[in-house]
N, C-alpha and C positions, 0 to 999 in steps of 0.2 A: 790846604791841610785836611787831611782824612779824620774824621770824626768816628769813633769804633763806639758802639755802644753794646752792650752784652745784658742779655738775660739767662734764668734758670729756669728750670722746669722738668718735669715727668713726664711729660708729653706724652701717657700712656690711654688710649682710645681714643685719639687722637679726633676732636670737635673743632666745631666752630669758634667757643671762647679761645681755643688754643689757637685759634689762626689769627684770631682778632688782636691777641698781646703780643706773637708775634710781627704782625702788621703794624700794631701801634709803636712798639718798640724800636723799628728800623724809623722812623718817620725824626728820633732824636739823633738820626747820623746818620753819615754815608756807608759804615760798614755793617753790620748784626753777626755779632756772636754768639751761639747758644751753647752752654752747657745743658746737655741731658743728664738725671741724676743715673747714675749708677742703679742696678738692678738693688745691691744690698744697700743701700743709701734709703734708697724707697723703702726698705722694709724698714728699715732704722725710724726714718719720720713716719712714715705712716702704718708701720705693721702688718702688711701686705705686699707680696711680690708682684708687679707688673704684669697685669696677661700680655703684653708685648716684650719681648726682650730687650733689651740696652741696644744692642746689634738693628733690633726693627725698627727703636722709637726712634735712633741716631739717622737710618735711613732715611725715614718719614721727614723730620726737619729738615737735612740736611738738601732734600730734594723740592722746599718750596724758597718759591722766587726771591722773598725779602733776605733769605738766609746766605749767609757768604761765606763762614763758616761752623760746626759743631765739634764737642770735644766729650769724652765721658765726665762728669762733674762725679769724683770719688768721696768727697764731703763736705759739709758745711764750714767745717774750719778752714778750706782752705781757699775760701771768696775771695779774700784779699791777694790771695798767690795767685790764681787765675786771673784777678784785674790787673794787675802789674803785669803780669807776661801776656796779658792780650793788648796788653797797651787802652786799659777802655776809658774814655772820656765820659761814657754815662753809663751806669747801672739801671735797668729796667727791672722791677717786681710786681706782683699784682698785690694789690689792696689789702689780701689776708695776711702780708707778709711789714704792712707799713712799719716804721720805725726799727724795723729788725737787724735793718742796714744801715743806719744813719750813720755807724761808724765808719763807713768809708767814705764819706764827704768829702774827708782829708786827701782824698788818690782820687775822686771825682764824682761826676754828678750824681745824684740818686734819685729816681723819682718812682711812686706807688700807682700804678695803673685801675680804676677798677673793674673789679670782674663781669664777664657777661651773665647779664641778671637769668637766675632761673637756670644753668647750665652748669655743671660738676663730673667729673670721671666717676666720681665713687657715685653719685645719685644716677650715670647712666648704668655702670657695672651691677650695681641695684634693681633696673627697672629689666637688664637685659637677662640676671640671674632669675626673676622673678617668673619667667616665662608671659607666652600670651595672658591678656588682661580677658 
């Protein structure tokens, strides 16, 4: 029996903690599902558009090895409608998101990853706006 487990994410300047929770995430199943959030999603949680499109961040995933498939993730309410129609046996989130999900336990596994120490989109978008040092 096929094990599907699914994560979320921005995946936007796409680093090595981003490869690591993906990596980690496939390791709870045979399949890896990723929803990428939506270009207005991202503004919504975090108040900033993507310097990657939806379109690039979806390619980017969609093109590493652990991943089997991606989809655009259009909002947060609708977690539990993308678990059910992906069929997912585990939910994967990183650490800043714990407890956030416990409510799907009910429709299947949840577990909080934590995050690669010292490493952030917004802290590199930061160091790269800031010019040479």
């Amino acid at each position: 029996m096929t094990r599907t487990v699914m994560t979320f994410g921005t995946f936007d300047v796409f680093h090595v903690g981003h490869l690591r929770v993906i990596q980690r995430a496939a390791e709870f199943g045979d399949r890896l599902v990723v929803g990428v959030s939506a270009d207005a999603l991202n503004v919504s949680k975090k108040g900033r558009a993507p310097v990657f499109s939806e379109a690039e961040r979806l390619e980017i995933v969609a093109a590493l090895k652990p991943v089997d498939a991606v989809f655009i993730e259009e909002s947060l309410e609708l977690k539990r409608t993308y678990l059910t129609e992906h069929r997912a046996d585990v939910l994967v989130m990183g650490d800043d998101w714990a407890g956030r999900f416990d409510e799907f336990k009910d429709i299947c596994e949840v577990h909080y990853l934590p995050r690669t120490p010292a490493i952030s989109t917004t802290a590199l978008i930061e160091k790269i706006s800031s010019g040479p040092v």
